[in-house]
Structure formats: C-alpha cells, structure tokens
N, C-alpha and C positions, 0 to 999 in steps of 0.2 A: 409513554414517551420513550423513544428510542433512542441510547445511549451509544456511542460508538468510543470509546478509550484507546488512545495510543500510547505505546510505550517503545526504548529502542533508538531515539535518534542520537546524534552527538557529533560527535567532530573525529575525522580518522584520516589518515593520510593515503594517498593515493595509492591502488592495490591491496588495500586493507579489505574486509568484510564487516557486513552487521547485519542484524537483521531485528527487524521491524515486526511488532507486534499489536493488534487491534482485537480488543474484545468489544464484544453488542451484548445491548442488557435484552433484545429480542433475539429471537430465533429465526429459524425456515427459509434466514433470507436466498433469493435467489439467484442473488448475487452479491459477493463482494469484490475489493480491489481495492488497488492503490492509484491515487493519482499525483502530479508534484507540479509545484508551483516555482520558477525561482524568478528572483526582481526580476519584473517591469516586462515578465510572459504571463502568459495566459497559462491557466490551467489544465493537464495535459494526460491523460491516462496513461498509466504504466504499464499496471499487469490487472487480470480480475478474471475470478474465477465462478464458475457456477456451485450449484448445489451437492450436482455430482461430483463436484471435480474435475472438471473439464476446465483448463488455463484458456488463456490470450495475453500477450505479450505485446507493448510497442516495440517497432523492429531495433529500435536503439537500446534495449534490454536483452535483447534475445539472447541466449548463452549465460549471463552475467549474471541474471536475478532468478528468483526460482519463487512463484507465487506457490500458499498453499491454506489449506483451514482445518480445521477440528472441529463438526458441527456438535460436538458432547460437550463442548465448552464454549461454541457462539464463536470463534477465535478467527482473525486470521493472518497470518506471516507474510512477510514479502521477506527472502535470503537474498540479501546482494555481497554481491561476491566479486573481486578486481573494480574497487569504484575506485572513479574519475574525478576529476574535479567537476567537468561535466555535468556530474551527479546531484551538484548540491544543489538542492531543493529545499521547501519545506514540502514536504509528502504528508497527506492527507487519507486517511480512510473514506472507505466511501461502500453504503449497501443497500439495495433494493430490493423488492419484489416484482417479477413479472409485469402483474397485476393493477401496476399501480404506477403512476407518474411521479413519486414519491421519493428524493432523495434524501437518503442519510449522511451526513458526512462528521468526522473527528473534527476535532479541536487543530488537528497538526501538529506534526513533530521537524523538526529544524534536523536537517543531514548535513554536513557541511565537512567537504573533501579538499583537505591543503595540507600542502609541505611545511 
C-alpha cells in the first residue's frame, strides 16, 4: 500500500515563500507532482517531475515555484516563492508509474495566502 505524506502547508502573506514537502512509503515512482485544488474548481496540476529529473510547470507557476525530489528518501518538494493570494489551494501530492493507470495521491495540505 502506497503512502504519500505531506508536510509544509500554512498561512503566509502575500510575497512570502514556503515550500511543500511529500514523502512515498514506495519508490521508483516515475513520476511525481503537485496538483491544487481551491473551492468550487476542479483539480489542476502544478508542477511534476520525472525520475530523472526532468520538471513541467503550469504556465501560471512558471518562475515562482521550483519543483524538485530526492529519490534516496522517496521525497518530493514543490519551492513557492512570491505567492499570491491566487495561490491558495489546498495542494495535493500525486505519484505514478509509467506502467500503470495507477494514481497515488496525499491526504493535502491547506496553502492559504492573505494580508
């Protein structure tokens, strides 16, 4: 059973940073990311990266967030940096393999960007 843990969300005011942290109790995934959800939208990807290393960005992140992982620890970061109110979500982990129609996702963590 595959565990995805978030840690990292909170409340910060606009131009502030934080970053967001996701551990898998599995490995080798071939891919993880972030996605974010805020009321009464749909579900929406962020950032997510392969095995290599290799990012993708929504063009509404680009500059601003910096996805990244550490597969010696299953880990993986999403850096946001000058957040918005825009921003506030609750953002969800999310990892898969290739191989497979299989999606993992977090529990979610609450971002929440106000003066």
């Amino acid at each position: 059973q595959v565990q995805l843990v978030e840690s990292g969300g909170g409340l910060v005011q606009p131009g502030e940073s934080l970053r967001l942290s996701c551990a898998a109790s599995g490995s080798g995934f071939n891919f993880m990311g972030w996605y974010r959800q805020a009321p009464g939208k749909q579900r929406d990807l962020v950032a997510s990266i392969t095995l290599g290393g290799s990012p993708r960005y929504a063009d509404s992140v680009k500059g601003h967030f910096t996805i990244s992982r550490d597969n010696a620890v299953n880990t993986v970061y999403l850096q946001m940096s000058n957040l918005k109110p825009e921003d506030t979500a609750v953002y969800y982990c999310n990892a898969h393999f290739a191989w497979s129609v299989t999606q993992y996702w977090g529990q979610g963590t609450q971002v929440t960007v106000s003066s």
